[in-house]
C-alpha positions in Angstrom: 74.9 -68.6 -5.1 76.3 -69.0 -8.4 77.8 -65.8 -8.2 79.8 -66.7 -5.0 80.6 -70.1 -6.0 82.5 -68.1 -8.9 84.0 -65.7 -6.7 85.6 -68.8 -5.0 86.5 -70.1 -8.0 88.4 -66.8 -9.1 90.4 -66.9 -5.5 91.3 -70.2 -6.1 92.8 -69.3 -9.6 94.5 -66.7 -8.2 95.9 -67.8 -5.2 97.4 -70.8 -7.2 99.0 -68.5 -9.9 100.2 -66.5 -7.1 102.0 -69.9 -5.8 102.9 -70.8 -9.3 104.8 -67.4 -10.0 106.1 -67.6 -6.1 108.1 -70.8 -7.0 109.3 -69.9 -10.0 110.9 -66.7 -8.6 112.4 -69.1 -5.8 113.4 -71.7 -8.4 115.2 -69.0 -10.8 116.6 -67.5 -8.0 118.0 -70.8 -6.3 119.3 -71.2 -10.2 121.2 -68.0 -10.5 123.0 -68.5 -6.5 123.8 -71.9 -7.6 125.6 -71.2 -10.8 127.4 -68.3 -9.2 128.3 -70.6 -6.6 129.7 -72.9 -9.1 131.4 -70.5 -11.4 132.9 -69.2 -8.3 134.2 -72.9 -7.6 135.2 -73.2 -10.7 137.5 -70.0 -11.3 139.2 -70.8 -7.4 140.8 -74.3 -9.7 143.7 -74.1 -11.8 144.9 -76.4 -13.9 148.9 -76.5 -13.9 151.1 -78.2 -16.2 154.0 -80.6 -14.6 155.5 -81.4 -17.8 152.6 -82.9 -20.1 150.8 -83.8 -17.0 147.6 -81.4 -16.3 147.5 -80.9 -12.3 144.8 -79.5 -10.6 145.5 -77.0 -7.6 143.5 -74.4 -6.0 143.6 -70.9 -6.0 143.7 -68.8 -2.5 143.4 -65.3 -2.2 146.5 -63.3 -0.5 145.1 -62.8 3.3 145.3 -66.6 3.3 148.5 -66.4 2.4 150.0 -63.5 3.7 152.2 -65.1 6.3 154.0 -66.9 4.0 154.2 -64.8 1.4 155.9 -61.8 3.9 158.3 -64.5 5.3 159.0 -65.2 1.5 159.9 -61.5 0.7 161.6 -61.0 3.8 164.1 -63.4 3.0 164.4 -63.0 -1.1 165.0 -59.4 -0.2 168.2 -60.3 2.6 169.8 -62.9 0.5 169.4 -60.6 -2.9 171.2 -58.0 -0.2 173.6 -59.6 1.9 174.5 -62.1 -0.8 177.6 -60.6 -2.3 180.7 -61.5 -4.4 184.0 -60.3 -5.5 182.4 -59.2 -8.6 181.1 -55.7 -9.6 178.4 -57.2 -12.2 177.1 -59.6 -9.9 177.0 -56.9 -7.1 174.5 -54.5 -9.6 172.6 -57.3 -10.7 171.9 -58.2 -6.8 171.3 -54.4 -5.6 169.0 -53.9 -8.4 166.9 -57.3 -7.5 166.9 -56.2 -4.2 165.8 -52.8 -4.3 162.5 -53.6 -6.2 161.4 -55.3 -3.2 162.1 -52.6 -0.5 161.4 -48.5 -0.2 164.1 -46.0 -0.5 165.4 -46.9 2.7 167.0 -49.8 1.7 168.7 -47.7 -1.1 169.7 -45.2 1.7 171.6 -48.0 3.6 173.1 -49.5 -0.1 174.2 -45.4 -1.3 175.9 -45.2 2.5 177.7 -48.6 2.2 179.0 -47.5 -1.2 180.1 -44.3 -0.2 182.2 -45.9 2.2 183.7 -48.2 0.0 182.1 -51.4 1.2 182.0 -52.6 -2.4 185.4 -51.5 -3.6 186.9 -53.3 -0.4 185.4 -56.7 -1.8 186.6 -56.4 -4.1 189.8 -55.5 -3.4 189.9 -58.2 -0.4 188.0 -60.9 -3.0 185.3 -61.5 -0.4 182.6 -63.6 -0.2 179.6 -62.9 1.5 176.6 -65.4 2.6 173.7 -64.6 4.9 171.9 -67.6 6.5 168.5 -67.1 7.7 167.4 -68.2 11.5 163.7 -67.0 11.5 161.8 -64.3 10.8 158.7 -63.2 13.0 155.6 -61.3 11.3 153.0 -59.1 13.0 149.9 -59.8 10.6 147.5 -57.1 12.4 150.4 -54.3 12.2 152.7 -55.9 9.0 155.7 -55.5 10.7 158.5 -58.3 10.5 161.6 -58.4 12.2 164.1 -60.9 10.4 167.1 -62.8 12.4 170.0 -64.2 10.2 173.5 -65.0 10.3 176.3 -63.4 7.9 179.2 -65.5 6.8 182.0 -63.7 5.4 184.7 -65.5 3.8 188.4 -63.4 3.2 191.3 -65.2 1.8 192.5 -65.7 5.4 189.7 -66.0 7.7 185.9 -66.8 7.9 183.9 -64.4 10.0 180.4 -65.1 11.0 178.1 -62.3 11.9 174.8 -61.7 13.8 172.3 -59.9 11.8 169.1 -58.7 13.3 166.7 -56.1 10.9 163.2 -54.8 10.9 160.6 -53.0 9.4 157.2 -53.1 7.5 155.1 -54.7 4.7 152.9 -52.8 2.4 150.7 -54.3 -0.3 151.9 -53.4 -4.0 150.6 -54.6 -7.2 152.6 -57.8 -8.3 154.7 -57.6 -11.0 157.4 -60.2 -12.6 160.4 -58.0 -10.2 158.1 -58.3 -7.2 156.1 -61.3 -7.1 154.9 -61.6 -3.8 153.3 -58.0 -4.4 154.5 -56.5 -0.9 157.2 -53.6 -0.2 159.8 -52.9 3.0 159.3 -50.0 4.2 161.2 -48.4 7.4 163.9 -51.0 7.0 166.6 -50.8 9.5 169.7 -52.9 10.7 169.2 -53.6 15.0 171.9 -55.3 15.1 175.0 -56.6 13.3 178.1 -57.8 15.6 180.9 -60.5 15.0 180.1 -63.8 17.0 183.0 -66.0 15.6 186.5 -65.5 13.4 188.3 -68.3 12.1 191.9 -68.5 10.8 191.8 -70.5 7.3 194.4 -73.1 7.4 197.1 -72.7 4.7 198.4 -76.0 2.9 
């Protein structure tokens, strides 16, 4: 009898250090989860200065922000291309912008322009070129944009305005300070690019 009522006794001992060890495994676990949890919080907020003024904003990773950030490209990469002046440093400075966002088919179209004497004839003719952007649509699933814009091109005598219609792809690059939205065009080509309206500057 006394024998058993130890036996009992023992069970009891180790069923509660059995609980006892049970919950603390659950309690250091819950622990560790919770301060990843909260590290992970933590490292998503930024602190940004505005002047003196500490600002907090949150940090998002890029497939939340891809649509943007392809429209963004898209567009820094046509005005750095289509954006031109009557001067020859101004045109390098923008050609060299430009092709650090796009593959060496955007360089193929630039060599083919020059070859032609696109460049020289600015500026020769002291032209002014502006591209105006109208949208651009992005295929997220396949990364394939297609951008719609119009040119304005200003000669001593007349404006012209152009439709511009290009496509082509996005692929992921590390960013860097001459590519910030860390994406490249690839494949670009030109679908359209036609005159829609010339008009006769007025001469005072």
């Amino acid at each position: 009898m006394v024998i058993k009522h130890l036996e009992n006794k023992i069970r009891l001992v180790g069923i509660i250090c059995t609980a006892f060890l049970v919950g603390c495994i659950i309690i250091s676990v819950s622990s560790i989860w919770t301060a990843r949890t909260m590290v992970t919080d933590a490292q998503k907020k930024v602190y940004v200065l505005d002047g003196n003024v500490p600002i907090l904003v949150t940090r998002t990773t890029m497939d939340e922000t891809l649509d943007v950030e392809a429209k963004s490209h898209v567009e820094m990469f046509h005005h750095y291309f289509f954006t031109l002046a009557p001067d020859d440093k101004y045109i390098r400075y923008t050609m060299e912008k430009a092709m650090y966002l796009v593959d060496e088919t955007g360089l193929a179209q630039y060599n083919t322009l020059k070859e032609k004497g696109f460049y020289s004839n600015i500026l020769g003719t002291s032209a002014v070129f502006s591209i105006f952007c109208d949208s651009i649509s992005f295929d997220k699933k396949n990364m394939e944009f297609t951008y719609y814009g119009r040119q304005r091109i200003e000669r001593r005598s007349n404006i012209l305005m152009r439709e511009l219609v290009t496509a082509g792809q996005l692929k992921r690059v590390p960013r860097t300070d001459n590519n910030p939205h860390g994406l490249l065009i690839v494949n670009w080509r030109t679908l359209l690019n036609k005159d829609i309206e010339q008009k006769t500057k007025s001469n005072y």
